[in-house]
C-alpha positions in Angstrom: 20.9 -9.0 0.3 17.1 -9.7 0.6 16.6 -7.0 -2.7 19.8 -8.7 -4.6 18.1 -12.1 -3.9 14.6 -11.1 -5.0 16.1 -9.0 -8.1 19.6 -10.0 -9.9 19.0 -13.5 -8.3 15.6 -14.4 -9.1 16.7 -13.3 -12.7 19.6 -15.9 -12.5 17.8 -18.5 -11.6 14.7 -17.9 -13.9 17.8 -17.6 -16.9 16.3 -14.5 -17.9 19.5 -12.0 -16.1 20.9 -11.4 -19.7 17.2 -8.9 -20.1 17.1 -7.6 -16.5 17.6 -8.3 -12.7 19.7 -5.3 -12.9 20.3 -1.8 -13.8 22.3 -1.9 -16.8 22.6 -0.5 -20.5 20.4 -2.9 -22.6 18.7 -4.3 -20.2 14.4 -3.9 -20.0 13.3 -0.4 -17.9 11.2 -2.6 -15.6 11.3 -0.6 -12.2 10.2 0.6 -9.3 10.9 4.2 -8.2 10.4 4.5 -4.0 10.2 7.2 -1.6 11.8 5.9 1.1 15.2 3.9 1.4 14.6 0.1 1.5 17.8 -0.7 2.8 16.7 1.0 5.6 13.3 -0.6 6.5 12.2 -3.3 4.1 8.9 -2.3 4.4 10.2 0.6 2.3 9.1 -1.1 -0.5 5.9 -0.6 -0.5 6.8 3.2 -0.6 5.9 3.2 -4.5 5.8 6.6 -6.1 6.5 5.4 -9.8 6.4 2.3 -11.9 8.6 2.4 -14.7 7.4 -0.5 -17.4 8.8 -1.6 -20.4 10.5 2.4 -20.3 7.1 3.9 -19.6 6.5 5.7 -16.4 3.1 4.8 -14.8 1.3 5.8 -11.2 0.3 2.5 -9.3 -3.0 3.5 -9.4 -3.1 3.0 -13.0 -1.4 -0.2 -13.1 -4.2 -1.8 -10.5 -6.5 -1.1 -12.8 -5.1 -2.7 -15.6 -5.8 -6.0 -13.6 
């Protein structure tokens, strides 16, 4: 529930769920690829092996440095 809030309904609420807050057809490739399960441990999440943005697949390393 805690993944559905911060995902499909933070996209709701911002009015932006017709580009993302899901996995769908059409929608932007804006995600995270883990290795462990987060449904599992929440703390899972910061198991982040991939960045997948805007359809391009980028190491994290390389996305802290863009900052």
């Amino acid at each position: 529930e805690v993944l559905k809030i911060a995902t499909h309904n933070g996209a709701v609420a911002l009015g932006i769920d017709a580009d993302t807050g899901m996995v769908e057809v059409g929608k932007r490739a804006d995600i995270l690829v883990l290795t462990e399960d987060p449904l599992k441990d929440i703390r899972n999440t910061r198991s982040i092996k991939w960045t997948i943005k805007s359809g391009v697949i980028m190491e994290p390393s390389l996305l802290l440095q863009e900052n």
